[in-house]
Wavefront OBJ file of the C-alpha trace (Angstrom):
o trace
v 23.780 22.569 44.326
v 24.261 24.165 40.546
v 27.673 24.003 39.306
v 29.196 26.014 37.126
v 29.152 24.914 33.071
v 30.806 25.325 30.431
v 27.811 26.064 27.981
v 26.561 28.383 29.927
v 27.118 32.443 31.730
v 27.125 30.504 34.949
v 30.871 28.681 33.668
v 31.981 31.294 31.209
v 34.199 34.631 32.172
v 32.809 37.122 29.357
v 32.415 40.891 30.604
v 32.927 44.350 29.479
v 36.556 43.479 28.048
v 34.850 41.544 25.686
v 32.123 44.019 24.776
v 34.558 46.938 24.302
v 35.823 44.796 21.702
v 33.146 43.731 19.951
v 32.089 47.119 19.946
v 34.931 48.622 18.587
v 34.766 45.779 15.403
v 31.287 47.253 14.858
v 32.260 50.320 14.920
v 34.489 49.944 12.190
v 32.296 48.536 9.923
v 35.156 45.699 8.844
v 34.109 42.213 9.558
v 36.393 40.416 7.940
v 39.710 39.092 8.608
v 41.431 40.324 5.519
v 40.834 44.236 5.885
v 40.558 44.286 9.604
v 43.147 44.428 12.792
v 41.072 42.530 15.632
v 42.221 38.719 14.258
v 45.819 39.993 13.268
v 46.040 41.482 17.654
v 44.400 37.813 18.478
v 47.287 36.262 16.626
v 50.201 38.407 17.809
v 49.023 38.409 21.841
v 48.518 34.597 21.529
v 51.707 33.795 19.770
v 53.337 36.181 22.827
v 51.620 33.886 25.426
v 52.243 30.919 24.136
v 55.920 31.779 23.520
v 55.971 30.777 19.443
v 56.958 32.642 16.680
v 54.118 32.263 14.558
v 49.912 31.852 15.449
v 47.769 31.860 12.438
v 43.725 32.063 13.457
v 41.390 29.569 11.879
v 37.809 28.524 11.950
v 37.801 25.767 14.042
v 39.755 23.022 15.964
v 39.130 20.949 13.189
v 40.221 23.446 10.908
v 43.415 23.961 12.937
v 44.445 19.976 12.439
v 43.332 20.477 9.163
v 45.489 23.234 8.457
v 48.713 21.726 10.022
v 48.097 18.707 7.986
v 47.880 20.599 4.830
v 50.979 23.074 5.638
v 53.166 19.616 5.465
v 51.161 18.273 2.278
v 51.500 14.899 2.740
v 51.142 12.496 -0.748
v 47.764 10.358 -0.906
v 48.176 7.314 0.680
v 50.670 8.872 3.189
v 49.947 7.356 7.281
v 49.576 9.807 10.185
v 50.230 8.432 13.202
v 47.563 9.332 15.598
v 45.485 8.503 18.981
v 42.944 6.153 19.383
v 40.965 8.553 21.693
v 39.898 11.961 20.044
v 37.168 13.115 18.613
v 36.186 12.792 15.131
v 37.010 16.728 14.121
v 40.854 15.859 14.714
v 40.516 13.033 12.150
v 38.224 13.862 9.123
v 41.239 16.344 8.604
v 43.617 13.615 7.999
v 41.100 11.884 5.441
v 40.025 14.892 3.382
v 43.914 15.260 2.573
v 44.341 12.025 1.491
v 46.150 10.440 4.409
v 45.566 7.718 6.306
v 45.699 7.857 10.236
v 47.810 5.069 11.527
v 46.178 4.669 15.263
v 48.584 4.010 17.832
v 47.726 2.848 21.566
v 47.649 4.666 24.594
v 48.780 4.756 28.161
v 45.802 3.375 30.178
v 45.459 5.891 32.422
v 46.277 9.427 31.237
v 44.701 8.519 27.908
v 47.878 9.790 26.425
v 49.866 8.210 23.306
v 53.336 6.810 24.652
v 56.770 6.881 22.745
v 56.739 2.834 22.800
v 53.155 2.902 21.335
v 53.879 5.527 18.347
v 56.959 3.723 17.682
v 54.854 0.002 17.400
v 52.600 2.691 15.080
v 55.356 3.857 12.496
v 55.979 2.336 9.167
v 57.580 3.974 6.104
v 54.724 5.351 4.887
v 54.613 7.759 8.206
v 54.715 11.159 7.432
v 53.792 12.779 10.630
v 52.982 12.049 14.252
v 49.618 14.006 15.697
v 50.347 13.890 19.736
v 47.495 14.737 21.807
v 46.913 16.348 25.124
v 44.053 14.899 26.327
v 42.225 16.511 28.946
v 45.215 19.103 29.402
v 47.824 16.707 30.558
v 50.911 16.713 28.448
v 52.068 13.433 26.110
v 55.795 13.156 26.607
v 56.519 15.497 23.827
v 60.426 14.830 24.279
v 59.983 11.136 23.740
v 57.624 10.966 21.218
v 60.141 13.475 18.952
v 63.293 11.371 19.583
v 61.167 8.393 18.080
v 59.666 10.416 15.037
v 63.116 12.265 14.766
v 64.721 8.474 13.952
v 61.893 8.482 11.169
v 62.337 11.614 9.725
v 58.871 13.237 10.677
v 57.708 16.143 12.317
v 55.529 16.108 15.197
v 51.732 17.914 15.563
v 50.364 18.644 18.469
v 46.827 18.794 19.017
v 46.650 21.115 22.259
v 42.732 21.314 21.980
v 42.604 20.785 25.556
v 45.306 22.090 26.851
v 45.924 25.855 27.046
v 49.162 26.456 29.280
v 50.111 22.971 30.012
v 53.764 22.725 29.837
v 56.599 19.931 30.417
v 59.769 20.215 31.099
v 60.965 22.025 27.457
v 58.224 24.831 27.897
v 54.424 25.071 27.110
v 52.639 22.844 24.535
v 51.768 24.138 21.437
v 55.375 24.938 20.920
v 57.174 21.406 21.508
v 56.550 20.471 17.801
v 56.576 21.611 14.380
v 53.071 22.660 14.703
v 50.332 22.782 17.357
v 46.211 23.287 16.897
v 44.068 24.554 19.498
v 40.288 25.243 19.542
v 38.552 27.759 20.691
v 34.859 25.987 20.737
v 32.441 26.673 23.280
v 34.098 24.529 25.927
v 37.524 24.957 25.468
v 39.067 27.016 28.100
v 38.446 30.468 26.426
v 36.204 30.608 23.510
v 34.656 32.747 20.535
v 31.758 30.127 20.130
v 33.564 28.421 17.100
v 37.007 28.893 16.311
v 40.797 27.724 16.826
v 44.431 28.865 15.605
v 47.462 26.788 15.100
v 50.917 27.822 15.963
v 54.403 27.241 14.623
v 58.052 28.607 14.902
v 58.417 27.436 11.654
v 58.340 30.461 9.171
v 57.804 28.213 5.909
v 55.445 25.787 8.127
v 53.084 29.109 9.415
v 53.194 30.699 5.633
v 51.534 27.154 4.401
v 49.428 27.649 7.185
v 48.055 30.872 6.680
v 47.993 30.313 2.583
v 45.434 27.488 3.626
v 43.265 29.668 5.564
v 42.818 31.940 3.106
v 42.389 29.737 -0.453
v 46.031 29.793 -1.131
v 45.996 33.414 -1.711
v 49.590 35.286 -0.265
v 47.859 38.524 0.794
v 50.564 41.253 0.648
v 53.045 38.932 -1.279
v 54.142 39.681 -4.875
v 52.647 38.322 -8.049
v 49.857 36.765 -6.007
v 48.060 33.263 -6.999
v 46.300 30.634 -5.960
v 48.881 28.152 -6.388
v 47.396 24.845 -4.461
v 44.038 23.696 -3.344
v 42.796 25.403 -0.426
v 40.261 26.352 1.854
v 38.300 29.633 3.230
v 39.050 28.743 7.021
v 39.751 32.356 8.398
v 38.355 33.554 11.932
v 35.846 36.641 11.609
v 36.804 39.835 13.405
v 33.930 39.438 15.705
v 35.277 36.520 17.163
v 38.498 37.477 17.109
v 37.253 40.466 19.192
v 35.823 37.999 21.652
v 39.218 35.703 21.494
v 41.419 38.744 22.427
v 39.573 39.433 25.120
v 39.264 36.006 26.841
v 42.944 35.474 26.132
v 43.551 38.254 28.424
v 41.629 35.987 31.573
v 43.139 32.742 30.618
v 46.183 32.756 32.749
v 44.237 33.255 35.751
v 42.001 30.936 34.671
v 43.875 27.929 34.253
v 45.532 28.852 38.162
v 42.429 28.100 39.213
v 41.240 24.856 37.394
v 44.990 23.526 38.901
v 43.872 24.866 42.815
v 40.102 22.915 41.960
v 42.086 20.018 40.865
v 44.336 19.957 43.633
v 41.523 20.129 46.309
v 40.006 17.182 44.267
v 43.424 15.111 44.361
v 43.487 15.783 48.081
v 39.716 14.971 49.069
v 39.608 11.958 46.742
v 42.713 10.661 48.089
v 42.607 6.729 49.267
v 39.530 6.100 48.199
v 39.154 2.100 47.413
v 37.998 1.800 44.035
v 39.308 4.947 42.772
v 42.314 5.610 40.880
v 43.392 9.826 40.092
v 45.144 10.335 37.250
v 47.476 13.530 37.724
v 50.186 14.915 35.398
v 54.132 13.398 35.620
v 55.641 15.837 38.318
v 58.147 17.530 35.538
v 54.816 18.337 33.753
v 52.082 21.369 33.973
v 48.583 20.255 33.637
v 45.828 22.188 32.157
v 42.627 20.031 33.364
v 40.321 21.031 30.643
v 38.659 18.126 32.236
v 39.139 16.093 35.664
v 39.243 12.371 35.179
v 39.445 9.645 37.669
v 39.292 5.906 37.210
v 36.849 3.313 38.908
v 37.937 -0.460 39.648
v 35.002 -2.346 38.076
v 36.524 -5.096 40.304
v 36.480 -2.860 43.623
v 33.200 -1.267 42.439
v 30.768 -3.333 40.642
v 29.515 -1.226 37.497
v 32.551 0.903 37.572
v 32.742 4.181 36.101
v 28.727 3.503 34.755
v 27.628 2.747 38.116
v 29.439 5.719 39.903
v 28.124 8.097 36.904
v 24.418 7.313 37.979
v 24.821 7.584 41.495
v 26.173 11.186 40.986
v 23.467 11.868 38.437
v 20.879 12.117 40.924
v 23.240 14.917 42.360
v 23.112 17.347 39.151
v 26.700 16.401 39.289
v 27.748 15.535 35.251
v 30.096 12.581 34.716
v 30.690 10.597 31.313
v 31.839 6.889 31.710
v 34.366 6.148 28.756
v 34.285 9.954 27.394
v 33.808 8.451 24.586
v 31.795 5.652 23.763
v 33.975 3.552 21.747
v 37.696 3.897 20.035
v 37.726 6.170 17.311
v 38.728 3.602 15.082
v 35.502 1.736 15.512
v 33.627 4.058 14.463
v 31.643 3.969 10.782
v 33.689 6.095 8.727
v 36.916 3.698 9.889
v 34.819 0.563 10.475
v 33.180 0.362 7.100
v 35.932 3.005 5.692
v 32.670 5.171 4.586
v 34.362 8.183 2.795
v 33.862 9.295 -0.816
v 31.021 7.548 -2.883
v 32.199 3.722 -2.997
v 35.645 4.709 -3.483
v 36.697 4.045 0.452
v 39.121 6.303 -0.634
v 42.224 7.135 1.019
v 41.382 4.036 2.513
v 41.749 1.913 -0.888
v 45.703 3.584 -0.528
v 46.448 2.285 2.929
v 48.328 -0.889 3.800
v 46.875 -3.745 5.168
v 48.447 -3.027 8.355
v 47.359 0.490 9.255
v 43.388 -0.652 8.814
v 44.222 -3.464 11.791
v 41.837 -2.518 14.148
v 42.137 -5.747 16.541
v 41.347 -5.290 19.856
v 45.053 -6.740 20.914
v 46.404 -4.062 19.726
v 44.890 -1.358 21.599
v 44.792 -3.077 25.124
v 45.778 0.686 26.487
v 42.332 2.151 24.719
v 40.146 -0.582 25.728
v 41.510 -0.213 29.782
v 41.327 3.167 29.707
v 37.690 3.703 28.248
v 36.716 1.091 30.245
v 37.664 2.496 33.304
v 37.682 6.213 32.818
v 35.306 8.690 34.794
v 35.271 12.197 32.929
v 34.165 15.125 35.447
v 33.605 18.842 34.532
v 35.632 21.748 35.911
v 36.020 25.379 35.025
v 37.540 28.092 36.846
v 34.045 29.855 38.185
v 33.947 26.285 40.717
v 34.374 28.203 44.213
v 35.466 25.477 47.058
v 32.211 24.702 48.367
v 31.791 23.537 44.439
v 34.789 21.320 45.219
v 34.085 20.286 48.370
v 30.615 19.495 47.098
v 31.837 17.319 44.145
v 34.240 15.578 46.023
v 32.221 14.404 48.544
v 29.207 13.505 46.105
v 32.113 11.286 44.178
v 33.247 9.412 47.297
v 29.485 8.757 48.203
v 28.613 7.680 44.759
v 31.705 5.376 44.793
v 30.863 3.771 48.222
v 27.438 3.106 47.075
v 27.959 1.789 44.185
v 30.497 -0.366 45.867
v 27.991 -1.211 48.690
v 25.430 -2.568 46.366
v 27.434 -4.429 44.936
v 28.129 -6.105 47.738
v 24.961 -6.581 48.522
v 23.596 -7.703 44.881
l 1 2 3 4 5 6 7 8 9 10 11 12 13 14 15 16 17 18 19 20 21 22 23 24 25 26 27 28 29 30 31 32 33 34 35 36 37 38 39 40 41 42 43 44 45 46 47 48 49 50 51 52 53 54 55 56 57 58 59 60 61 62 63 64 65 66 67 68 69 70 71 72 73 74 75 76 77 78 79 80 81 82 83 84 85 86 87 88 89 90 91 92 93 94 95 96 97 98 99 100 101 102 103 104 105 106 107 108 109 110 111 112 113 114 115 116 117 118 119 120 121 122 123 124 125 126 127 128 129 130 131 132 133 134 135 136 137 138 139 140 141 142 143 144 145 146 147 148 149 150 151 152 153 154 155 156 157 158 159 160 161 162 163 164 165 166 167 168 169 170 171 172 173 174 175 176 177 178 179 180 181 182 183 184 185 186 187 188 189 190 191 192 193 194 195 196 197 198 199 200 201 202 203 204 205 206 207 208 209 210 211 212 213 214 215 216 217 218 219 220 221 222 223 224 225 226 227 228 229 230 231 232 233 234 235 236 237 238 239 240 241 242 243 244 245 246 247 248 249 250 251 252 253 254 255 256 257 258 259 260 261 262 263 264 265 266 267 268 269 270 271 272 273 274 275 276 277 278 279 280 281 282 283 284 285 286 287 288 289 290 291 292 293 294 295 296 297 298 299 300 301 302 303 304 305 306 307 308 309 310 311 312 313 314 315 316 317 318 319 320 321 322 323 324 325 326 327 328 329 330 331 332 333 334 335 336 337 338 339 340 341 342 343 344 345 346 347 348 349 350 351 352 353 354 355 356 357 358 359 360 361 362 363 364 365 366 367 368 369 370 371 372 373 374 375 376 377 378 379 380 381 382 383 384 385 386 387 388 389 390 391 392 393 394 395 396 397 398 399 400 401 402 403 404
């Protein structure tokens, strides 16, 4: 069977909405941003759906971290407190403004940062916390404030993954001072490229938007460009395309939760396999579907399962990522600027202590995780075919290795 994906028609929801809108861009002549309307209707409807007062459109995901870091213009040297498991575009941003992320662990099976671990990740060089949802299930926002709240630092969200996930206090993206989202090609709705970053901040969303455009105030008095800054904005073209997949996403996320909970139920009691759902006061987004394998219960573990479902065109990634981010070049060998190793020739001693014991959470996790795809075009017999190819490829792995 051929499943839906995400980098493809076959996974994607684009139709006439979206071609109205396009067309009507066109039509206008106005491409960019600046002069046009189609961005500025992207940023108002999303800021209404998200319930914030403030979404400011950017280039990218990246560019969305990138602009929240900037809007709190942290000195060089400063620490960010951040995950362990991301991927590289949420942490480049951090470097290229001078700070220095300050990794703290996670919970070993949502992937998650914990209060307890971002607290064991503070110092008083912290000037911000960056919290992410990974895979669409919510980080205890709540707890993780109270802790940077006792600092004196504001919390970023990096809601990437997780379009309408909620917890108790209402839907990401609006828990924090700031929150970045993506709109890349396998995010839940996309423009190709993209993101935004929200805020009900006033002063927070005005540093924002300043940084999208080269720190020029469009419409403001006496006008300059008062502080470095980037060209980050969103073309109308996208935007056209945003707008119009915003207007599907609700919908769309109901249905990744039904796929999800048909997977929960089918994959229920199986030995050797370990789901990993959202706390019961919180609303998951499952930009992904993880589940965990035993290595002990099933030789191999998450590798083994992964190439007994292979054989079924059924795509799986073992560890999601290959190794913590932290052990990666650019942090390994600090390879940033020339031979400078700058910000990393700012940081403490302490913040560049990768040892393993300190990230037992990221090792067990990685170690064990089992990263499915999902969208919202998977129909049941989709489910029902993934979830029985996943309890087959578990019991065979587990059967040889019994027999090995």
């Amino acid at each position: 069977m051929s499943l839906p994906d995400d980098q493809s028609a076959s996974g994607r929801s684009f139709d006439d909405v979206e071609l109205q809108l396009v067309a009507e861009v066109l039509r206008s002549g106005t491409l960019t941003s600046t002069k046009g309307t189609m961005v500025k209707r992207f940023e108002a409807a999303v800021a209404e759906l998200m319930g914030v007062g403030h979404a400011v459109a950017c280039a990218s995901g990246s560019a969305a971290v990138h602009c929240a870091v900037a809007a709190l213009d942290p000195d060089p040297g400063a620490e960010i407190v951040t995950t362990s498991i991301t991927d590289m575009g949420a942490l480049t941003p951090l470097l290229y403004q001078g700070a220095v992320p300050a990794f703290a662990d996670v919970d070993p099976v949502s992937g998650n940062v914990t209060p307890e671990s971002v607290a064991a990740a503070i110092s008083d060089r912290t000037r911000a916390v960056i919290v992410t949802h990974l895979f669409g299930n919510p980080v205890d926002v709540a707890g993780v404030r109270a802790v940077a709240d006792r600092a004196g630092v504001p919390v970023i969200e990096d809601a990437a993954q997780a379009y309408l996930a909620a917890t108790s206090e209402g839907r990401v993206g609006g828990l924090g001072a700031l929150g970045a989202f993506s709109l890349q090609q396998g995010k839940h709705i996309t423009c190709g490229e993209g993101g935004f970053v929200t805020s009900n901040d006033p002063e927070l969303a005005r540093a924002v938007r300043l940084f999208v455009n080269k720190s020029w105030p469009y419409g403001e008095p006496n006008p300059d460009h008062r502080s470095i800054a980037l060209n980050y904005r969103l073309t109308e073209l996208q935007g056209a395309v945003a707008l119009g997949q915003l207007s599907k996403l609700p919908a769309g996320v109901a249905r990744r939760r039904e796929v999800a909970a048909q997977l929960d139920e089918a994959l229920a009691g199986v030995p050797g396999l370990t789901l990993a759902p959202a706390r019961d006061d919180h609303e998951h987004a499952y930009w992904r579907y993880i589940v965990h394998i035993d290595p002990e219960v099933v030789p191999g573990g998450p590798v083994a399962v992964a190439a007994e479902l292979r054989p079924l065109g059924i795509a799986a990634a073992p560890r999601y990522i290959s190794k913590p981010a932290f052990r990666c070049g650019v942090f390994a060998d600090r390879n940033t600027m020339g031979d400078s190793h700058w910000p990393f020739s700012l940081a403490r001693p302490d913040a560049l202590d990768y040892s393993a014991e300190r990230f037992p959470g990221t090792f067990a996790f990685l170690d064990s995780v089992l990263v499915l795809a999902l969208n919202e075009r998977y129909t049941a017999k989709h489910t029902e075919y993934v979830a029985r190819g996943l309890r087959t490829a578990v019991n065979s792995a587990r059967d040889a290795g019994v027999r090995a």
